[in-house]
Backbone bond lengths (Angstrom), bond angles and torsions (degrees), N, CA, C in turn:
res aa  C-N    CA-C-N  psi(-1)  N-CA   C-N-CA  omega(-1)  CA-C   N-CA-C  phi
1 X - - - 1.446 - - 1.532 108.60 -
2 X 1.492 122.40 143.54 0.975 125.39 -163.07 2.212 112.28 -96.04
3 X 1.156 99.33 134.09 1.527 92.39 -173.35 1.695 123.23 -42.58
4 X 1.579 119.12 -29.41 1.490 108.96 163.96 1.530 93.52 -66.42
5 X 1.242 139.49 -55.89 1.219 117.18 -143.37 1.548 115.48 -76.85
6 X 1.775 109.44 -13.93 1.579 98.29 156.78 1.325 123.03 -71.05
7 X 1.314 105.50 -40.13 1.770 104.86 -179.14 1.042 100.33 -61.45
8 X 1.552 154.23 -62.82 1.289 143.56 145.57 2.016 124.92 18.05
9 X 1.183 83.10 -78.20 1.986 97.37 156.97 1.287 129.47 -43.90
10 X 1.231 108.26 -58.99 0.914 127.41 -175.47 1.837 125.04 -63.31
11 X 1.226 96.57 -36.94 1.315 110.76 162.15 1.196 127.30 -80.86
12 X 1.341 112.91 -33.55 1.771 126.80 148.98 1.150 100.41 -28.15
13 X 1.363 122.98 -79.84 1.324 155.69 -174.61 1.654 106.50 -30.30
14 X 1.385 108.92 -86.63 1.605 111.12 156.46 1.464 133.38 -44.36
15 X 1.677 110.17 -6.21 2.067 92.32 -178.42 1.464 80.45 -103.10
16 X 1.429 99.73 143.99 1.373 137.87 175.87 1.372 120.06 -107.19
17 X 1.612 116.22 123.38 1.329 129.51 -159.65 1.861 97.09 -86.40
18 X 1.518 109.74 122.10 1.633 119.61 176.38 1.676 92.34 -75.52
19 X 1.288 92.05 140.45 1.814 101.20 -178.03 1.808 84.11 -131.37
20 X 0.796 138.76 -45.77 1.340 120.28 171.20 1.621 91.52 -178.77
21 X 1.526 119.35 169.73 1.310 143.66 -178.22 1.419 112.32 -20.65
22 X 1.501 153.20 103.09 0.970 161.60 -162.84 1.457 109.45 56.42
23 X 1.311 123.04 12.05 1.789 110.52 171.26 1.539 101.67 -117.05
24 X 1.476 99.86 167.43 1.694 98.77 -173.56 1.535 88.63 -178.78
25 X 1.647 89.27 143.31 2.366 104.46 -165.83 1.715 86.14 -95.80
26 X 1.141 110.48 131.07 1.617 100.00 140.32 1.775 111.97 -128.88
27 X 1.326 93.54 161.41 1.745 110.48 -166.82 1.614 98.94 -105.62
28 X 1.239 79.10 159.49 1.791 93.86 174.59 1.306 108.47 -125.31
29 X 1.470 126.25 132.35 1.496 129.97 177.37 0.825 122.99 -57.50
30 X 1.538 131.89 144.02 1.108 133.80 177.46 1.678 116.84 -53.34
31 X 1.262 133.49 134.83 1.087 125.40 -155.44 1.791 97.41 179.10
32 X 1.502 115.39 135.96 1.579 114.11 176.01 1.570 117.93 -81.82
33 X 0.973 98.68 26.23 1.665 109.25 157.27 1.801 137.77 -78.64
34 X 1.228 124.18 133.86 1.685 103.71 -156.02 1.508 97.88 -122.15
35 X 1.445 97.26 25.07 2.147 92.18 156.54 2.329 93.39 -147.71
36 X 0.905 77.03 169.99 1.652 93.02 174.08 1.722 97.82 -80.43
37 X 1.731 95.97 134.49 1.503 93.19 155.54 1.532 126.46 -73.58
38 X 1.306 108.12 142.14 1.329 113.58 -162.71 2.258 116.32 -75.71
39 X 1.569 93.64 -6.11 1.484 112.66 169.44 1.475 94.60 -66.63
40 X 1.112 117.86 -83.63 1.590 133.01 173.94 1.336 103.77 -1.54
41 X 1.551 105.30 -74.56 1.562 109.77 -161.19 1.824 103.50 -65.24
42 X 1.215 122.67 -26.30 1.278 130.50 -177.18 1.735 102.65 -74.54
43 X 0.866 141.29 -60.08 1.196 160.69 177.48 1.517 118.72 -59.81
44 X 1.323 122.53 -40.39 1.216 123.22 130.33 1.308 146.86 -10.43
45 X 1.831 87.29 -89.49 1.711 108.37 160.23 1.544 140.03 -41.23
46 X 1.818 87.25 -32.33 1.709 112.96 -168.41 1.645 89.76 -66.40
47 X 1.597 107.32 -41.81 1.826 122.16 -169.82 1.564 109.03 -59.94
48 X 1.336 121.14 -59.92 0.966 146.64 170.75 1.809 102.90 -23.59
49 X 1.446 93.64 -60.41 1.729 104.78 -158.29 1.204 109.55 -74.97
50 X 1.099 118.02 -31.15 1.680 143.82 -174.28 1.644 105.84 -66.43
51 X 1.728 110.32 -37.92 1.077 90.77 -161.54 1.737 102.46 -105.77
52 X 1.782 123.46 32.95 0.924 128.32 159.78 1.882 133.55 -101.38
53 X 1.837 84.92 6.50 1.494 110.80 -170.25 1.586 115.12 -111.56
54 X 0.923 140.63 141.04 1.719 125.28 149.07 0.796 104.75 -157.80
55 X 1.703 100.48 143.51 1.706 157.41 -170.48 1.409 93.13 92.60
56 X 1.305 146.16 21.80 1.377 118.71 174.45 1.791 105.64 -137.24
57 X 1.078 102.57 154.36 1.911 114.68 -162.58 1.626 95.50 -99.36
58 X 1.181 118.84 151.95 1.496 113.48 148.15 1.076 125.87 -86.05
59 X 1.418 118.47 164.41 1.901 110.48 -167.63 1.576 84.48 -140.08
60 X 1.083 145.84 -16.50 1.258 130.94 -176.61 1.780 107.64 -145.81
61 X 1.297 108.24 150.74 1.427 123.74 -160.90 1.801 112.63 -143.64
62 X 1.264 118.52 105.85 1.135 110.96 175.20 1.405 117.57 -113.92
63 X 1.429 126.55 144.09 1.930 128.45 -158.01 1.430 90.30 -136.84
64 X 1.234 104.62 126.70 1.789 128.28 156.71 1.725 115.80 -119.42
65 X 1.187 117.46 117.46 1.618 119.05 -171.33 1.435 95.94 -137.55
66 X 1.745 77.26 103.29 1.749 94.65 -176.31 1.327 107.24 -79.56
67 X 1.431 97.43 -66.96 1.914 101.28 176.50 1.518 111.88 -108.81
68 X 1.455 92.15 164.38 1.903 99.25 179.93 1.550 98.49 -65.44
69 X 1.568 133.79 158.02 1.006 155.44 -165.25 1.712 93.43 -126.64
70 X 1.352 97.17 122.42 1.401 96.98 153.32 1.615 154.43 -92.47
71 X 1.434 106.42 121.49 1.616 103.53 -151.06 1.518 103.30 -62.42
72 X 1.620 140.93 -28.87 1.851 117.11 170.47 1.366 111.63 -65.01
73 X 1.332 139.84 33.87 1.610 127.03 172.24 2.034 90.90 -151.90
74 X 1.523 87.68 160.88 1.234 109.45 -147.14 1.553 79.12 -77.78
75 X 1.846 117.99 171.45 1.827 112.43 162.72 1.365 65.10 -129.95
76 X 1.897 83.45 146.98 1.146 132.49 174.39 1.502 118.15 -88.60
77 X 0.960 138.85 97.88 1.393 135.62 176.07 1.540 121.11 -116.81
78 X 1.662 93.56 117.98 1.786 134.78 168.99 1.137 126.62 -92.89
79 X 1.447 105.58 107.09 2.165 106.74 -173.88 1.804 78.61 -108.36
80 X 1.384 83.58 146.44 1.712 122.95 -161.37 2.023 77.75 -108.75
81 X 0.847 106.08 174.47 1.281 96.32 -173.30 1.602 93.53 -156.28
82 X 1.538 127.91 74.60 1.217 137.81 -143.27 1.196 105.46 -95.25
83 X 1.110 121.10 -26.45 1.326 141.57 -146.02 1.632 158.27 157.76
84 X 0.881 137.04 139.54 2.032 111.83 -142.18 1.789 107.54 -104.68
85 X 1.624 118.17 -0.59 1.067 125.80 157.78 1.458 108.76 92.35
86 X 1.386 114.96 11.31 2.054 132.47 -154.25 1.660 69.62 -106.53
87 X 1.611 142.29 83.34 1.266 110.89 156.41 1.389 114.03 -118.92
């Protein structure tokens, strides 16, 4: 595979489908693997969160992976919006 065509994927990979006001689908590539990589779901999320904010970066990231996720169904990702981190 050719290096655009991973970065290609990969960005596939990273754009995240808006399902409405703080929710958003992301997919996992087809791939013979029988759980989601757990980067993915992190990297994702990081996308997810990012795109309920502007002008401000995240600086810290915390991951809990209780159960394997399965890569043929979409993950659903919900930012809770707890708080703006100015404390």
């Amino acid at each position: 595979m050719s290096p655009k065509s991973l970065m290609d994927d990969l960005i596939k990979t990273l754009t995240l489908e808006p399902i409405e006001v703080n929710l958003f689908r992301g997919r996992t590539p087809p791939e013979e693997r029988f759980r989601i990589f757990g980067g993915q779901v992190v990297a994702q999320s990081l996308i997810a969160a990012a795109k309920t904010v502007e002008g401000r970066i995240c600086h810290s990231l915390q991951s809990y992976f209780i159960r394997p996720g399965d890569p043929t169904l979409p993950v659903l990702y919900q930012v809770e919006r707890s708080r703006d981190g100015k404390s």
